[in-house]
Phi, psi and omega in degrees: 000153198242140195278124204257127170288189168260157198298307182313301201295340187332329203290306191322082218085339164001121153251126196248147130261144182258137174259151149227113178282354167284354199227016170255294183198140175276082159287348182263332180111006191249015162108334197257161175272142193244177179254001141332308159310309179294340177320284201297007169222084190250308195307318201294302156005288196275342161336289216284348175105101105232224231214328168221182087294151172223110157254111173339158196278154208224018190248170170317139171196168178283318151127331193325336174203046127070092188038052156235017171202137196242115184270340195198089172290004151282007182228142177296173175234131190339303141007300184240344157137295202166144180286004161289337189277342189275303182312329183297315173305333165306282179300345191278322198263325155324291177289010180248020193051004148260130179306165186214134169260145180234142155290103173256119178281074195254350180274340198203168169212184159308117138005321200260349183290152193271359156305316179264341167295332185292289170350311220261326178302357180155179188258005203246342183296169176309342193235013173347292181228066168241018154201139177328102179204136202217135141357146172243180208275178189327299217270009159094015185265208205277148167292340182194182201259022189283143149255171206279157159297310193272027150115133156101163159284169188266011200232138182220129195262143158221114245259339159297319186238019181044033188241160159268153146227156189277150191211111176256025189191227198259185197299341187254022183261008176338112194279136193289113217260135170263014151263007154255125181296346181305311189271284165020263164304350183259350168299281199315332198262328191285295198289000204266321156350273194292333154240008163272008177273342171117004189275139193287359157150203196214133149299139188231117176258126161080056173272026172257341217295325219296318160261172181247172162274091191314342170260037126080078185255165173288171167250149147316179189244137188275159199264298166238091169299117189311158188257155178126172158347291216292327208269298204288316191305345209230112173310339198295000173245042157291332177261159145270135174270057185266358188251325169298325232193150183040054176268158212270339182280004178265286153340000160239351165285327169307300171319322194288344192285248257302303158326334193288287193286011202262343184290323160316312174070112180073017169265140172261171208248007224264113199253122165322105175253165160189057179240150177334302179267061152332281204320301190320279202317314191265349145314313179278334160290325197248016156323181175298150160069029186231205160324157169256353174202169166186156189255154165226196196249020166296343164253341186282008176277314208302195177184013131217169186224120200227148161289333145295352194270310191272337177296304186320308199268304164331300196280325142325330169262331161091136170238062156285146166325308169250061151268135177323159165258106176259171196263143177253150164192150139268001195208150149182164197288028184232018169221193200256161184284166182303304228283292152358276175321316179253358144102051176248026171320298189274350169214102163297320177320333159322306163259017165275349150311288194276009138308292171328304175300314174328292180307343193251337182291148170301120165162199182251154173234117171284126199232103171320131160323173174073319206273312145002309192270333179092034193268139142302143202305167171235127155278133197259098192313166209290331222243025151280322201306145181233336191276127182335277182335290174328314185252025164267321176221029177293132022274348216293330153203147196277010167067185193273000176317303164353296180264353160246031180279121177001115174310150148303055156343310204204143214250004197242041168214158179312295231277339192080030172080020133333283177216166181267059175192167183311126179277198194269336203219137163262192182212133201279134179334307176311325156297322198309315219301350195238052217259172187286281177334306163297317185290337159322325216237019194237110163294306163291032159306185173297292207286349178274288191332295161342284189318293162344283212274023146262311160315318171317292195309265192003307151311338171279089157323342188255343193275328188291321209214015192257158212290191186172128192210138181303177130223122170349115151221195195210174171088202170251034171270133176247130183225127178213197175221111198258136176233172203188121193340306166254039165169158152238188176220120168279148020020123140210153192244123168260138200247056165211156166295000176237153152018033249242138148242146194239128183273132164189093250273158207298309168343301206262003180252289204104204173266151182322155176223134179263175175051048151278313181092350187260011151104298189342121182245185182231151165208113164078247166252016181238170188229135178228107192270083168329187193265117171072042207231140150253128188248150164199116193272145128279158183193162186271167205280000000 
């Protein structure tokens, strides 16, 4: 039987899946996935144990960053179907004991919103100053040096009000100014819409985004610019973003959403970070009356995961009791996949490992679609590519597509049962090959393991909400303990491909816990841990 938290608390040990619903399943025929779709495979979900969904976003929009820019936040966008299709999905995931998080786009909307249609038309309308516009400087340039996440200054000139407005993404992105109170409430009245309709919380995407610095100071220039993929291609971390991003006034607007939803009972928080001082910033987002969980980009980035790499980022966000709580993820639709990433294409039991650990660490754990499957990044030729990012800096980098191409239902159609027509994406022979059916039907698949060990963890009370503390190993082991007033639990993971043995006397564990699936056995005072193998002991506290 699997251990029911208290209903406020549901969040805590989360296992979230994240839908990008253009890419789960096509019930209408016209190639992108609806929300009809995520209905009818509801069942496969609720398979894997977990616990929520977060589906990307699904309201009206133009499409300009595929729901990442919102023409109408009360409306389904036609596309994905109707607010009856929501409410049904709603009620479907409900009888299945899952919760459903919705992707709220809240820093910016679309060009097409009738907020910025108003806005844009003069200074003197109702909506004057509901979104960011400034002057341009003496000689008619930009008012100050911030840049775009997505290439360019962050100033877009309009010619209707002889202003710049701010765009901290692409041009048809206009950011909403959070120093009007105005905007505020119609933010709060959005998300207030949408949970008396029933949704269990809301993902906040780029949510350090929401205010600016009102006197428009410049940012300094960074001293060190981070390395990677993710980085070199792009001037914009060429800056510190201390003027743009992250501002103190975005956390007291957080309090008022957090207050909204605490009106409700049992709704969650979960907020996008993704700024230079992680560690600060998500202490400080996920304080009291603030998220109640949030992610940053320390693994979804990485190209290695070391056991010293999750103790370093574990013990920097901290799990004391009133510490935040963070969301663990490897995968989600704005990186390149794990499986890819870390160059474990040929052997996944790597990353269905160092998945498990992640679920087992104090936090929530975000389980991308596709990563269940073992899928691999999919390469795409240029004249595939769709996503704004991608074809602003291609080749120096190939965009977020990679990771959003159509689930494999089946392994034996193009699309992989996705859809009966050309999807919006293809899907690439490596998907087929790792498709839900087949592996269904493999007891050591990817997607059998998963399930096993989640379902298993489910039934652990100390992996959901107890408490955590490391112990010495060496090597490639990661060990740690999560406790809770009437037990604890030892864990440990080898995160290498050979063998690992660990001395660790029967005394300091307890007895063994089976059914699991990752093999670790005790002989004696050793723990002997296969390659990509896990052990877990109970013992009292």
């Amino acid at each position: 039987m699997a251990f029911e938290p208290a209903p406020d608390d549901w969040w805590k040990g989360a296992v979230i899946y994240q839908i990008y619903p253009r890419s789960y399943l096509d019930t209408t025929g016209n190639g992108i996935g609806d929300l009809r779709g995520i209905a009818e495979k509801l069942d496969h979900v609720a398979s894997l144990g977990v616990d929520a969904i977060w589906i990307s976003p699904f309201v009206k929009s133009p499409m300009k960053d595929f729901g990442y820019d919102v023409a109408d936040y009360l409306a389904v966008d036609p596309l994905f179907g109707d607010l009856q299709d929501f409410r049904d999905l709603l009620e479907r995931a409900h009888d299945r004991g899952l919760r459903v998080i919705m992707d709220q786009v809240l820093s910016h909307t679309s060009d097409q919103h009738a907020w910025f249609l108003e806005s844009r038309e003069g200074r003197a309308n109702a909506k004057a100053d509901w979104y960011v516009w400034a002057d341009p400087k003496p000689d008619g340039g930009p008012p100050n040096n911030w840049l775009s996440v997505f290439g360019g200054s962050s100033w877009q000139w309009e010619p209707r009000r002889s202003q710049y407005y701010l765009h901290n993404f692409l041009r048809e992105q206009p950011d909403l100014n959070y120093h009007c109170p105005a905007v505020q409430q119609a933010v709060l009245d959005t998300c207030r819409f949408w949970l008396d309709m029933g949704v269990d919380g809301f993902r906040l995407d780029v949510c350090t985004f929401y205010a600016h610095d009102a006197e428009l100071r410049d940012n300094p220039p960074n001293p060190d610019i981070p390395e990677g993929e993710a980085f070199e291609f792009n001037p914009y971390s060429r800056q510190l973003h201390i003027h743009d991003i992250v501002r103190p006034e975005t956390v007291t607007f957080l309090e008022r959403l957090r207050a909204l939803c605490d009106g409700y009972g049992g709704r969650a928080l979960l907020g996008e970070l993704n700024q230079s001082e992680a560690v600060r910033v998500h202490r400080e987002y996920t304080a009291v009356k603030r998220l109640q969980l949030a992610y940053g980009y320390w693994l979804l980035g990485a190209h290695h995961v070391s056991p010293g790499v999750l103790r370093e980022v574990a013990r920097d966000l901290g799990h004391d009791e009133d510490a935040g709580w963070p969301a663990w993820a490897l995968d989600n639709h704005d990186f390149t996949r794990a499986i890819t990433r870390l160059g474990a294409e040929e052997t996944p039991d790597a990353v269905t490992v160092l998945m498990a650990a992640l679920a087992c660490l104090r936090g929530a754990f975000c389980l991308y679609q596709g990563a269940e499957l073992g899928l691999p990044q999919a390469e795409l030729p240029q004249d595939r590519v769709v996503d704004p990012y991608g074809r602003e800096f291609w080749p120096a980098y190939k965009g977020r597509d990679g990771a959003r191409t159509p689930m494999p239902w089946t392994g034996d159609a193009p699309s992989g049962g996705f859809s009966q027509v050309e999807p919006w994406l293809p899907v690439p022979q490596a998907h087929l090959e790792r498709s839900v059916a087949g592996q269904d039907a493999l007891p050591g698949s990817t997607l059998n393991r998963l399930r096993r060990f989640l379902r298993w963890r489910g039934e652990q009370p100390a992996l959901r909400q107890g408490g955590m503390e490391f112990f010495e190993t060496s090597g490639e082991i990661l060990g740690f303990r999560r406790i809770l007033a009437d037990g604890a639990l030892t864990c440990a993971f080898n995160l290498s491909d050979a063998e690992q043995v660990l001395d660790l006397p029967a005394a300091e564990t307890g007895p063994e816990i089976t059914g699991h699936g990752f093999g670790g056995i005790r002989r004696g005072d050793e723990i002997h841990l296969p390659a990509w193998g896990a052990f877990f002991a109970r013992a009292a506290p």
